[in-house]
mmCIF file as Biopython writes it, N, C-alpha, C and O atoms, coordinates in Angstrom:
data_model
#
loop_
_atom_site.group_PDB
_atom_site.id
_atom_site.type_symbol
_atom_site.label_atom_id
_atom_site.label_alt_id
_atom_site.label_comp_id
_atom_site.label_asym_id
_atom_site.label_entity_id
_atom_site.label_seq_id
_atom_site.pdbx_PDB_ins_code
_atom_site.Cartn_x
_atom_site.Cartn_y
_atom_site.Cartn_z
_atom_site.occupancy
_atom_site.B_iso_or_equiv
_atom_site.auth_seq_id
_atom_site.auth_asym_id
_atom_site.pdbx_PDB_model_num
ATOM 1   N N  . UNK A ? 1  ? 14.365 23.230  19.887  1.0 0.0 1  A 1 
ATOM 2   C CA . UNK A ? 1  ? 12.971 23.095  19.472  1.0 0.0 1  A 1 
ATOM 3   C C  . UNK A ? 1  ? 12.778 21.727  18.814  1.0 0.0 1  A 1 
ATOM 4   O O  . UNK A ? 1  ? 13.346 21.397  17.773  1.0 0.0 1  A 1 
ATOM 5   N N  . UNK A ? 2  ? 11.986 21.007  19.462  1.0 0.0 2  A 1 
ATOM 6   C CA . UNK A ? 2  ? 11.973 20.077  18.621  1.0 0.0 2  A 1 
ATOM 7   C C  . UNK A ? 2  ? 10.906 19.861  17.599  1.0 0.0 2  A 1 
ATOM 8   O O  . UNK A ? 2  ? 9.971  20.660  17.653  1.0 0.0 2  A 1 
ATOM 9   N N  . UNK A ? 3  ? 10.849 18.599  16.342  1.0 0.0 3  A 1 
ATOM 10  C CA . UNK A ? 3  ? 10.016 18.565  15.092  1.0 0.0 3  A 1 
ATOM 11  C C  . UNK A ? 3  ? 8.454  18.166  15.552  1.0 0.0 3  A 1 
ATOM 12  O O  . UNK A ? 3  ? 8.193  17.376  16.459  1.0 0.0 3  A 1 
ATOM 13  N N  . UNK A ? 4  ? 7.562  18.815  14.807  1.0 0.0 4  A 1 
ATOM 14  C CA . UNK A ? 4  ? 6.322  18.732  15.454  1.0 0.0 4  A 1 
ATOM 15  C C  . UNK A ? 4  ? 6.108  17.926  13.905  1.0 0.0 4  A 1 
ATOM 16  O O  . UNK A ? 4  ? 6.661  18.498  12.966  1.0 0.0 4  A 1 
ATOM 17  N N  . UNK A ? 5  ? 5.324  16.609  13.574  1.0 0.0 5  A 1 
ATOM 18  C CA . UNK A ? 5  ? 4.937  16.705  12.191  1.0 0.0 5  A 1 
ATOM 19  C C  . UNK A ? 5  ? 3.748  17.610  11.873  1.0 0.0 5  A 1 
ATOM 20  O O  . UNK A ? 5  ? 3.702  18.477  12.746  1.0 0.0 5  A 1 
ATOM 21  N N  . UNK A ? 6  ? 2.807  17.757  11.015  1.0 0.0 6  A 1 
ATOM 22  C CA . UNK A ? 6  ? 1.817  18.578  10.765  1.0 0.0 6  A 1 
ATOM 23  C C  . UNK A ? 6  ? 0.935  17.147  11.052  1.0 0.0 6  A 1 
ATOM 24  O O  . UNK A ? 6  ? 1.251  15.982  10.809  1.0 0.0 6  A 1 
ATOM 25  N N  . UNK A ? 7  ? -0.233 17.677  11.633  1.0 0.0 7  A 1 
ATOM 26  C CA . UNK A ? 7  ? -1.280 16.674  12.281  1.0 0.0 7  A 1 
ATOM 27  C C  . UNK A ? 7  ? -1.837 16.204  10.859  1.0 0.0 7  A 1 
ATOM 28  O O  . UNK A ? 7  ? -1.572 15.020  10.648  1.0 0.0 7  A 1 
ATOM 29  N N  . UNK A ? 8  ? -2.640 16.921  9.689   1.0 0.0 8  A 1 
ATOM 30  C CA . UNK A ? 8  ? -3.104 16.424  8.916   1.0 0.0 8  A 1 
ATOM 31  C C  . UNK A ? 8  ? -2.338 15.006  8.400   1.0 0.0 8  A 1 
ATOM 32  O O  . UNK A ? 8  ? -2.829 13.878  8.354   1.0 0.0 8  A 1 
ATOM 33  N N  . UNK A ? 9  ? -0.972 15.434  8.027   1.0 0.0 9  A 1 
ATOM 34  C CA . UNK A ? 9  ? 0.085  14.301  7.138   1.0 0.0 9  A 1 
ATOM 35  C C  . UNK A ? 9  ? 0.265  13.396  8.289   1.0 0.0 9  A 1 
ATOM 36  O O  . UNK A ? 9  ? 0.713  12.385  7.747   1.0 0.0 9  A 1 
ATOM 37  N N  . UNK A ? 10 ? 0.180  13.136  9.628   1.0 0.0 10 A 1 
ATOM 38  C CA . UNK A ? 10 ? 0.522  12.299  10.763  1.0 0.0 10 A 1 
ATOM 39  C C  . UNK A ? 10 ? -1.069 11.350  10.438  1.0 0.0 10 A 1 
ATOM 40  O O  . UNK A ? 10 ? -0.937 10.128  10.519  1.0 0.0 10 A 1 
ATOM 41  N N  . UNK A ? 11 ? -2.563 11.902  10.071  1.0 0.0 11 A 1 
ATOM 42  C CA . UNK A ? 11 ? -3.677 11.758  9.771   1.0 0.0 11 A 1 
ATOM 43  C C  . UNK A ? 11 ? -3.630 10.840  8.899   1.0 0.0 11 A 1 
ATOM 44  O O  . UNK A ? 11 ? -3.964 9.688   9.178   1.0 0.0 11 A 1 
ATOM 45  N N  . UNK A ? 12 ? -3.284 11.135  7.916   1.0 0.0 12 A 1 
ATOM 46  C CA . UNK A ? 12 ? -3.220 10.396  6.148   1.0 0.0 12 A 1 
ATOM 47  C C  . UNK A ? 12 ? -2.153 9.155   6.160   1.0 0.0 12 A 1 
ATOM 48  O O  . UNK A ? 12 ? -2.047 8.237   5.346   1.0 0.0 12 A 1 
ATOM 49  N N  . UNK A ? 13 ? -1.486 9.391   7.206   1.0 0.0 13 A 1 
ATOM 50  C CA . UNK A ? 13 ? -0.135 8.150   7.172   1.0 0.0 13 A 1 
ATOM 51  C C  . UNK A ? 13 ? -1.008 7.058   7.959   1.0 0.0 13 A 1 
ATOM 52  O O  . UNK A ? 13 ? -1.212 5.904   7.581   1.0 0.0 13 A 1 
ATOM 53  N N  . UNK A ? 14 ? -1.559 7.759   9.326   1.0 0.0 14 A 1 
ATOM 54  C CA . UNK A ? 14 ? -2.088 6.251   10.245  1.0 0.0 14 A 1 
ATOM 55  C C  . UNK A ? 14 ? -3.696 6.033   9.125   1.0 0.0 14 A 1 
ATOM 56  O O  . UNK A ? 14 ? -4.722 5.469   9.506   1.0 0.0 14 A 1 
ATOM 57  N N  . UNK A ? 15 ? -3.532 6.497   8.096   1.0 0.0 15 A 1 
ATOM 58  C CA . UNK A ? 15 ? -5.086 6.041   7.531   1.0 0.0 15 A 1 
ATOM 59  C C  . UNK A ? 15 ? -4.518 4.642   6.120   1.0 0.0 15 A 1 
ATOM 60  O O  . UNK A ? 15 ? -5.000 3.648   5.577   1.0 0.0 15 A 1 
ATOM 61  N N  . UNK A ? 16 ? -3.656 5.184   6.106   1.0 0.0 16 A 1 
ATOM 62  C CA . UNK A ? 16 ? -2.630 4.796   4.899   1.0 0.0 16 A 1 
ATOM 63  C C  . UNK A ? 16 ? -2.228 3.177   5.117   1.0 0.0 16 A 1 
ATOM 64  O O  . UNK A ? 16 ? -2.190 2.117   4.493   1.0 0.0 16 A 1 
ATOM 65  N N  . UNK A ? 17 ? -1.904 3.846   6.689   1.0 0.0 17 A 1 
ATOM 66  C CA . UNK A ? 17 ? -1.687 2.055   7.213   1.0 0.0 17 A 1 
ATOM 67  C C  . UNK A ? 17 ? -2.860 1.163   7.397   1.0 0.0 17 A 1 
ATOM 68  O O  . UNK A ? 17 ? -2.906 -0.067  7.376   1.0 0.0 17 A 1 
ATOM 69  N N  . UNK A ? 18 ? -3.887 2.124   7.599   1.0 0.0 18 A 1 
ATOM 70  C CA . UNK A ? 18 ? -4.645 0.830   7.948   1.0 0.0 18 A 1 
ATOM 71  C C  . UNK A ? 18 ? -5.406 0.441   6.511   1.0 0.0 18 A 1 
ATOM 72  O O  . UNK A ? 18 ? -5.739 -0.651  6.050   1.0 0.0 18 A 1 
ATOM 73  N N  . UNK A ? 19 ? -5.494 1.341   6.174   1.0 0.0 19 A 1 
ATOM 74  C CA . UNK A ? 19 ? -5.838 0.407   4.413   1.0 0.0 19 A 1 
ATOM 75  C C  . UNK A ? 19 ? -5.353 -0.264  4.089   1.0 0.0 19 A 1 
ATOM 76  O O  . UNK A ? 19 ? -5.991 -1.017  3.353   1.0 0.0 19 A 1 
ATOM 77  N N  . UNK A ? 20 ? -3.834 -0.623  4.313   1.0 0.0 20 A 1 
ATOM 78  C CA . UNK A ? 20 ? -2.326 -1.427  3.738   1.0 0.0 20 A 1 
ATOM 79  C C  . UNK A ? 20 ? -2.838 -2.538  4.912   1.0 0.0 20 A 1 
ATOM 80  O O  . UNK A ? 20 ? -2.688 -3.729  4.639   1.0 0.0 20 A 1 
ATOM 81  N N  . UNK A ? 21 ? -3.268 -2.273  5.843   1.0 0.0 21 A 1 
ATOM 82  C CA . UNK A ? 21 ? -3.282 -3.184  6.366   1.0 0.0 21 A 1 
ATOM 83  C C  . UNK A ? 21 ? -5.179 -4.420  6.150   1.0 0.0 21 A 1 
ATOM 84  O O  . UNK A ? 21 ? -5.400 -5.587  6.473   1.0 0.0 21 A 1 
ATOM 85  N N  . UNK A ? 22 ? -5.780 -3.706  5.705   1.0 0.0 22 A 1 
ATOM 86  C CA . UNK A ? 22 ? -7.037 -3.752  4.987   1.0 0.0 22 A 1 
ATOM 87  C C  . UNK A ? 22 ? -6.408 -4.941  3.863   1.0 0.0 22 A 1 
ATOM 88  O O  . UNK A ? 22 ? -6.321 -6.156  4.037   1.0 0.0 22 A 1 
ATOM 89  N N  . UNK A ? 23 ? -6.169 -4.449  3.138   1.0 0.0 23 A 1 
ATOM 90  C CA . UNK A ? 23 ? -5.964 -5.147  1.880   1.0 0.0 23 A 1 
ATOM 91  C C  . UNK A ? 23 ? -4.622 -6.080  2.149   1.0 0.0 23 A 1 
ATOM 92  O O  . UNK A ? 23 ? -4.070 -6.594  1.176   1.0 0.0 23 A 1 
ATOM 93  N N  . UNK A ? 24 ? -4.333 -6.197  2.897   1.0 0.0 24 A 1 
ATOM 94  C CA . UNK A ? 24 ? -3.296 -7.665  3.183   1.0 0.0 24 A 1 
ATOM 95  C C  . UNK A ? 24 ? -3.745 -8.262  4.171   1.0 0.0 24 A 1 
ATOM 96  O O  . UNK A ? 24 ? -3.051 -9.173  4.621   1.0 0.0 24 A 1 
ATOM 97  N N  . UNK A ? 25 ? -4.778 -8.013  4.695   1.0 0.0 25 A 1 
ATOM 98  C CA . UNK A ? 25 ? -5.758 -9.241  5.280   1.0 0.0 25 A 1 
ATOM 99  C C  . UNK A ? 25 ? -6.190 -9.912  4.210   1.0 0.0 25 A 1 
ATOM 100 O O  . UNK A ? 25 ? -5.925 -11.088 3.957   1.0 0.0 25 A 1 
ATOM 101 N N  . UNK A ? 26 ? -7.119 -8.894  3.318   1.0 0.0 26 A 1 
ATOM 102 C CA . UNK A ? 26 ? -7.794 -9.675  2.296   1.0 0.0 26 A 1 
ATOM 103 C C  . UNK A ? 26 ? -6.765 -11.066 1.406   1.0 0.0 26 A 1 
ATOM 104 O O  . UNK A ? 26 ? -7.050 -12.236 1.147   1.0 0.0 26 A 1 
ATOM 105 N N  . UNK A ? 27 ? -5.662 -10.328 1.177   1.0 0.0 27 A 1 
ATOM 106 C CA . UNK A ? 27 ? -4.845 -11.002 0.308   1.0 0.0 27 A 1 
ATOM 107 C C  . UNK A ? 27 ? -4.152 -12.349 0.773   1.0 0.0 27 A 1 
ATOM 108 O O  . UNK A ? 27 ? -3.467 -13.058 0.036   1.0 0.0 27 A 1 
ATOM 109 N N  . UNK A ? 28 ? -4.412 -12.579 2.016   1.0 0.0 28 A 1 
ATOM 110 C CA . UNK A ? 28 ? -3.985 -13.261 2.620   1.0 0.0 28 A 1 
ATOM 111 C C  . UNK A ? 28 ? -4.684 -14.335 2.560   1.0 0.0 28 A 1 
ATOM 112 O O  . UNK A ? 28 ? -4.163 -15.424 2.802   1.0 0.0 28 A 1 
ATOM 113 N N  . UNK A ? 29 ? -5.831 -14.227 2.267   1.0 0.0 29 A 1 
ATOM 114 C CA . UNK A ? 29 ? -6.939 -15.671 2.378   1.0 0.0 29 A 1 
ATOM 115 C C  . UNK A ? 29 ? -7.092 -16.087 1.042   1.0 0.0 29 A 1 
ATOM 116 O O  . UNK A ? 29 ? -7.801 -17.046 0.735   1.0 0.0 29 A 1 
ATOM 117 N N  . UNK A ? 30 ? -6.006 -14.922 -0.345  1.0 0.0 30 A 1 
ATOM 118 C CA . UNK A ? 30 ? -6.137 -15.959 -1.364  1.0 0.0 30 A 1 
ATOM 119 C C  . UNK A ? 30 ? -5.031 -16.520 -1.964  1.0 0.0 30 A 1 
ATOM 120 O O  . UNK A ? 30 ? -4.058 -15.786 -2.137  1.0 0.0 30 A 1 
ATOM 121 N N  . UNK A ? 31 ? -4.972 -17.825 -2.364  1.0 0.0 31 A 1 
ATOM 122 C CA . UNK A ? 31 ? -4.092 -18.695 -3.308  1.0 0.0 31 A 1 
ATOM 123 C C  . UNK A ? 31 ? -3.229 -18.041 -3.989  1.0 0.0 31 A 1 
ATOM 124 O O  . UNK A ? 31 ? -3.448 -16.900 -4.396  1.0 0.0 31 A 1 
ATOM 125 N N  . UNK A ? 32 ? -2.105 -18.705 -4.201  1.0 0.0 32 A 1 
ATOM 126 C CA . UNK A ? 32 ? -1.222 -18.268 -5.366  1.0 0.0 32 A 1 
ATOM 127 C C  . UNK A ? 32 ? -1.783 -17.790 -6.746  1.0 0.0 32 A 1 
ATOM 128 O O  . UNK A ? 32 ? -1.440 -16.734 -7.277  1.0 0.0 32 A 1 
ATOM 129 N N  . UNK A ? 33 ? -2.747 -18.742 -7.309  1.0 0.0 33 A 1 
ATOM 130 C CA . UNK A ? 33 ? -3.173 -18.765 -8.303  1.0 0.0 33 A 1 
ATOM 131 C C  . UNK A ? 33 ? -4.098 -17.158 -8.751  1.0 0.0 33 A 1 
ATOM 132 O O  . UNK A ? 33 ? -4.144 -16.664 -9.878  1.0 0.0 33 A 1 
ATOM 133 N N  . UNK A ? 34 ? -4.770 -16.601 -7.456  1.0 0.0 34 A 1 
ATOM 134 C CA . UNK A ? 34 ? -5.912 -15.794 -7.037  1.0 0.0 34 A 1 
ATOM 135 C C  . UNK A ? 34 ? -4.687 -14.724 -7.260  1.0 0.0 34 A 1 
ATOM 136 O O  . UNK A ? 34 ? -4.803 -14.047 -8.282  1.0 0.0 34 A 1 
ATOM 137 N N  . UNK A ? 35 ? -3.860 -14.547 -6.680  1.0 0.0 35 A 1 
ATOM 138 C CA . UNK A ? 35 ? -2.796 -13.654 -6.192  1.0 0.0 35 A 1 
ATOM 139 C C  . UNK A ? 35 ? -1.494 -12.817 -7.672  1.0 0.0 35 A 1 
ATOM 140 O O  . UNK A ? 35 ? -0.822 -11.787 -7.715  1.0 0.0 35 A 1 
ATOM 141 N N  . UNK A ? 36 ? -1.770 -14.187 -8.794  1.0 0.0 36 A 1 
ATOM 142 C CA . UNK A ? 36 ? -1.175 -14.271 -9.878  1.0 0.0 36 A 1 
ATOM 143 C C  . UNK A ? 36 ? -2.105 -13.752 -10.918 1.0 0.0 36 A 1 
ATOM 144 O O  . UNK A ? 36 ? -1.646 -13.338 -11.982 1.0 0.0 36 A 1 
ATOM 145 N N  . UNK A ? 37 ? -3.240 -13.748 -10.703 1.0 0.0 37 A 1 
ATOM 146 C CA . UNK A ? 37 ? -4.033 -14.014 -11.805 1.0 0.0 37 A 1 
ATOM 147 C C  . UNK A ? 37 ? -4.149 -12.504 -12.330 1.0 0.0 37 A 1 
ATOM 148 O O  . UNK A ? 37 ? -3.911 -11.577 -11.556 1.0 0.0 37 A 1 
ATOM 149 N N  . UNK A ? 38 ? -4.460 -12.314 -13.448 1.0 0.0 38 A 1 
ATOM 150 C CA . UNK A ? 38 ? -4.474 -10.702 -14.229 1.0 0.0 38 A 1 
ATOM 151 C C  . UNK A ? 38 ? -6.025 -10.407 -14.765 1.0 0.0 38 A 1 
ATOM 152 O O  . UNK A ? 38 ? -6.811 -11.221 -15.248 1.0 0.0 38 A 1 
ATOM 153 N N  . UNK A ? 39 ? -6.229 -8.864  -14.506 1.0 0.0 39 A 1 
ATOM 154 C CA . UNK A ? 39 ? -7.773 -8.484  -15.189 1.0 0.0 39 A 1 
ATOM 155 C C  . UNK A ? 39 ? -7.296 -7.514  -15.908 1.0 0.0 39 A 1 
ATOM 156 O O  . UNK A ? 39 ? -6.255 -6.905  -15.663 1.0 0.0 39 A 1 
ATOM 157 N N  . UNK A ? 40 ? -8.472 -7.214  -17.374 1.0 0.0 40 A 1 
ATOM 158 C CA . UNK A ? 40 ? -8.382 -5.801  -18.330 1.0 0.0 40 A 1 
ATOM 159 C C  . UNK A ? 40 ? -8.632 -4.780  -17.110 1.0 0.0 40 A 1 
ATOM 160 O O  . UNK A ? 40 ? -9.585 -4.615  -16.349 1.0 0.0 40 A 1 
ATOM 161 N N  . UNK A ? 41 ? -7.416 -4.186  -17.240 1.0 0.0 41 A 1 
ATOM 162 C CA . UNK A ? 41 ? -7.578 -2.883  -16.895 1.0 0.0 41 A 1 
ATOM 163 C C  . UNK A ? 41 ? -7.427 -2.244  -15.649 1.0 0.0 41 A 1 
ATOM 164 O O  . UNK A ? 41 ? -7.689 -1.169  -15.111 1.0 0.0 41 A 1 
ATOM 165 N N  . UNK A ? 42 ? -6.781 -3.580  -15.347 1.0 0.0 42 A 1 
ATOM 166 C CA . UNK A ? 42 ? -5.833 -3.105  -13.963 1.0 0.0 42 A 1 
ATOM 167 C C  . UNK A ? 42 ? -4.195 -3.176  -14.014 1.0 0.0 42 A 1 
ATOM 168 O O  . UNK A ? 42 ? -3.603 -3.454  -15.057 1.0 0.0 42 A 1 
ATOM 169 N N  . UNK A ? 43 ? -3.571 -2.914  -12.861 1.0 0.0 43 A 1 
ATOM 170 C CA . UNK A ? 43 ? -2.305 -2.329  -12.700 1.0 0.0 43 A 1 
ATOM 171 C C  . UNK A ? 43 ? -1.516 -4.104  -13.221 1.0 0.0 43 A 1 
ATOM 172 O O  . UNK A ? 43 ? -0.371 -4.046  -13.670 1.0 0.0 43 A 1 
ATOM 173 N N  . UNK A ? 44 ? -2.024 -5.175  -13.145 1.0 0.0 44 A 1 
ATOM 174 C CA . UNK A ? 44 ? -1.490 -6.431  -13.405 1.0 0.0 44 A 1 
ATOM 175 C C  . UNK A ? 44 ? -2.144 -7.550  -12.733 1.0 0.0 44 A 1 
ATOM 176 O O  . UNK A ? 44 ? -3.337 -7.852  -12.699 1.0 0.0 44 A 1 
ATOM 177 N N  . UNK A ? 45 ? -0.889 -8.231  -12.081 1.0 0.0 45 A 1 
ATOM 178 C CA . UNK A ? 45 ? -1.382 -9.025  -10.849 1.0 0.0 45 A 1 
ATOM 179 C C  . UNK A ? 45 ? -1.682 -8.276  -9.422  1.0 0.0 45 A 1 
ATOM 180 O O  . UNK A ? 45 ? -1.648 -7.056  -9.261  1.0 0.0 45 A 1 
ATOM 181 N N  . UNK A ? 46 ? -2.001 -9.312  -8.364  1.0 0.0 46 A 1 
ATOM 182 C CA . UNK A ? 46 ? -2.149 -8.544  -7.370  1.0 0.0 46 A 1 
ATOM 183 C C  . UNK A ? 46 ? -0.821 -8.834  -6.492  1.0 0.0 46 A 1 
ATOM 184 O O  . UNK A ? 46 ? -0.744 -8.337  -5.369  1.0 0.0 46 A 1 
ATOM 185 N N  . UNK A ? 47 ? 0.153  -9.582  -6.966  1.0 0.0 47 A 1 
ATOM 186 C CA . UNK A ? 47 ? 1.337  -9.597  -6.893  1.0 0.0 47 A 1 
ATOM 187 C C  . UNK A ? 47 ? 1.902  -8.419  -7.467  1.0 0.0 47 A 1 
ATOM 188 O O  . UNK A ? 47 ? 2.596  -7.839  -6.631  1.0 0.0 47 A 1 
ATOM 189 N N  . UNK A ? 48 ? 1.870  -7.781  -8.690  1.0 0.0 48 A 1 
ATOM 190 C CA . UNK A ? 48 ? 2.034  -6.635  -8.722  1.0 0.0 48 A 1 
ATOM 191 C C  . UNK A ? 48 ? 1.497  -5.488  -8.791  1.0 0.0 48 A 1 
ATOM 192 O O  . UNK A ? 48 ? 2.173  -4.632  -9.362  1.0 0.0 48 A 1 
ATOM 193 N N  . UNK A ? 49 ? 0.608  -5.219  -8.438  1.0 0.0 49 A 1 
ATOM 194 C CA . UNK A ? 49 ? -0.009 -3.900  -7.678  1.0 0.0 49 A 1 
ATOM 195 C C  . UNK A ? 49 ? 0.287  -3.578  -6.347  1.0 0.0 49 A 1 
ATOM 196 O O  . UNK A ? 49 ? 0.160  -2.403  -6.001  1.0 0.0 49 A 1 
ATOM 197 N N  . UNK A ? 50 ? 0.827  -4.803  -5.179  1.0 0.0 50 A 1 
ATOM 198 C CA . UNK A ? 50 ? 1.188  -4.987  -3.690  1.0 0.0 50 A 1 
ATOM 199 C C  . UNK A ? 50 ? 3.012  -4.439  -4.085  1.0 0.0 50 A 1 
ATOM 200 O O  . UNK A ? 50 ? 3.677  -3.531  -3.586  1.0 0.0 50 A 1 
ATOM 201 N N  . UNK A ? 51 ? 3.249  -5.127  -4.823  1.0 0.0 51 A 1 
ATOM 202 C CA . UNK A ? 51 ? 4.831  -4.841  -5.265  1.0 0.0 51 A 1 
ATOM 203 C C  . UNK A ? 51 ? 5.027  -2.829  -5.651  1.0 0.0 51 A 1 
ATOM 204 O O  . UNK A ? 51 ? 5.824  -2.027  -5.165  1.0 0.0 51 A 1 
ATOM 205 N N  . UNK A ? 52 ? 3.917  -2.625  -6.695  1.0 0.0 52 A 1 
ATOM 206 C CA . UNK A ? 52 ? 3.467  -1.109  -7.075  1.0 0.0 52 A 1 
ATOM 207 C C  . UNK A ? 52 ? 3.425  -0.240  -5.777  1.0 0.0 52 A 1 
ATOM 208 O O  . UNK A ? 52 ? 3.968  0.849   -5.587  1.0 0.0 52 A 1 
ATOM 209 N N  . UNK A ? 53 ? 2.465  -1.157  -4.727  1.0 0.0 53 A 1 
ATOM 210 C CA . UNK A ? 53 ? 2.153  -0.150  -3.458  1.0 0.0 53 A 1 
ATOM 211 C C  . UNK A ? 53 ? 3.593  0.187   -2.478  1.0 0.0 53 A 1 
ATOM 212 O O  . UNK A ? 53 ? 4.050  1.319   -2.323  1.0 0.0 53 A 1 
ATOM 213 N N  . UNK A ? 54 ? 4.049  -0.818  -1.998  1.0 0.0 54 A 1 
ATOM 214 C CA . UNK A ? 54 ? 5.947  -0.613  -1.809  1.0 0.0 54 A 1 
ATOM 215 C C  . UNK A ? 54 ? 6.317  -0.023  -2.303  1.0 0.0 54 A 1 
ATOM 216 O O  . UNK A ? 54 ? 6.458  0.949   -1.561  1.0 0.0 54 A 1 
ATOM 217 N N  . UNK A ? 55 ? 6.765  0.259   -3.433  1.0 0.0 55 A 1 
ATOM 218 C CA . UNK A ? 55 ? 7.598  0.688   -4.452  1.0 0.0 55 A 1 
ATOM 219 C C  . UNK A ? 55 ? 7.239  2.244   -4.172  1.0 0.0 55 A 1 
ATOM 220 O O  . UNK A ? 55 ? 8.019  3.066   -3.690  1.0 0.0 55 A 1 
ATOM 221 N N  . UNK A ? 56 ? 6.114  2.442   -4.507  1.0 0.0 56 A 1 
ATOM 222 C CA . UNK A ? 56 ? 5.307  4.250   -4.360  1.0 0.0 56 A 1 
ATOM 223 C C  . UNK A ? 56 ? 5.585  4.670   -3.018  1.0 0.0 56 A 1 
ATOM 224 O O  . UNK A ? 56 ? 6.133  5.717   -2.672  1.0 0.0 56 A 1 
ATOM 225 N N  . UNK A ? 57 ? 5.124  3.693   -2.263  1.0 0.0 57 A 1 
ATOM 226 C CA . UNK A ? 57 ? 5.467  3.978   -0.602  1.0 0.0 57 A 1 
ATOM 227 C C  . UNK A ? 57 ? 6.796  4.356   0.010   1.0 0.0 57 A 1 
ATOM 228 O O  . UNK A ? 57 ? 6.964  4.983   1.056   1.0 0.0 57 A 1 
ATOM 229 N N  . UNK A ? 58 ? 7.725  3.869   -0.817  1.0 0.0 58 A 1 
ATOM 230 C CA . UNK A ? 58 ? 8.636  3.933   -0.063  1.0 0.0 58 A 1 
ATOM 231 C C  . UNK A ? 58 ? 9.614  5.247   -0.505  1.0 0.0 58 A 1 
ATOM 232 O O  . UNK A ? 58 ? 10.294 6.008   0.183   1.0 0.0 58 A 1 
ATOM 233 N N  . UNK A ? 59 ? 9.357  5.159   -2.077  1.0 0.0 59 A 1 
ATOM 234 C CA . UNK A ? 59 ? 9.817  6.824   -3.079  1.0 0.0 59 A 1 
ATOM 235 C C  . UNK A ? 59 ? 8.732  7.956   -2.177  1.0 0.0 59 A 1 
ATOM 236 O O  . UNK A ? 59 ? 9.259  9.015   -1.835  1.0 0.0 59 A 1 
ATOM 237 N N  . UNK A ? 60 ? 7.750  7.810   -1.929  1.0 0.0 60 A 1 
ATOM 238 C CA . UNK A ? 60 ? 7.330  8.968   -1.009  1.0 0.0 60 A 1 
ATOM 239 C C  . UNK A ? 60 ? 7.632  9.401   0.408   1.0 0.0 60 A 1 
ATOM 240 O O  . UNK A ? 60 ? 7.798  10.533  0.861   1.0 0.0 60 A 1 
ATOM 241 N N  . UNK A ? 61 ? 7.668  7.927   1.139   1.0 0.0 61 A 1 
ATOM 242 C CA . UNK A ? 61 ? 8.711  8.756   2.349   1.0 0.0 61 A 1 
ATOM 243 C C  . UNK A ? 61 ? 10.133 9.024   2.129   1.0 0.0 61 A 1 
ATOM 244 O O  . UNK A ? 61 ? 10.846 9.738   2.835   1.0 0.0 61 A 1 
ATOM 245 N N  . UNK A ? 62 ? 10.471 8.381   1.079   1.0 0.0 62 A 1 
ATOM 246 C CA . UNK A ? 62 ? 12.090 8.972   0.853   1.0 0.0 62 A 1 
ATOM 247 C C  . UNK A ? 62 ? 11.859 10.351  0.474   1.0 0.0 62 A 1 
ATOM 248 O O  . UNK A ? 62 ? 12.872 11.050  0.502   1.0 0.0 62 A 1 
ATOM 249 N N  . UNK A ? 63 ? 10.558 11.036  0.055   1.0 0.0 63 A 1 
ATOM 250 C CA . UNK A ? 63 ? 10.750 12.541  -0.427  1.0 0.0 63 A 1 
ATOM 251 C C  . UNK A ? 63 ? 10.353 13.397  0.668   1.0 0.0 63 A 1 
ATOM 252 O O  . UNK A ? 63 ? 10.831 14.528  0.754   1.0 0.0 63 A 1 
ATOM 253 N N  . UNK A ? 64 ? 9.324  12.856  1.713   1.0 0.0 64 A 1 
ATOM 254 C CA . UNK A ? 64 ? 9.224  13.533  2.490   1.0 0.0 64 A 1 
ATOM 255 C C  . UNK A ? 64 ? 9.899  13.154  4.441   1.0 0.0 64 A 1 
ATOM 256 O O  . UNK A ? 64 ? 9.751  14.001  5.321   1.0 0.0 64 A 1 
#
């Protein structure tokens, strides 16, 4: 028998990508400086929030 995934979670992954892929277009058209820079009340830079999104991404397919 082989593994069927469940359609919903096969759903949420190709949606997953294309947001990831959404937001590294964007990131792409800005500067180091743009890319470094920090606001109140977010996760940091956008160097590290992209670093945050890996990091989460990759502890979740390691669980599932």
């Amino acid at each position: 028998m082989e593994f069927q995934p469940e359609p919903t979670l096969v759903e949420l992954i190709r949606y997953n990508n294309w947001a990831n892929t959404q937001i590294i277009a964007v990131c792409q058209r800005l500067d180091a400086g743009q890319l470094d820079a920090t606001a109140p009340g977010t996760y940091g830079s956008i160097y590290d929030t992209l670093g945050h999104m890996i990091r989460a991404e990759a502890d979740y397919i390691g669980r599932i």
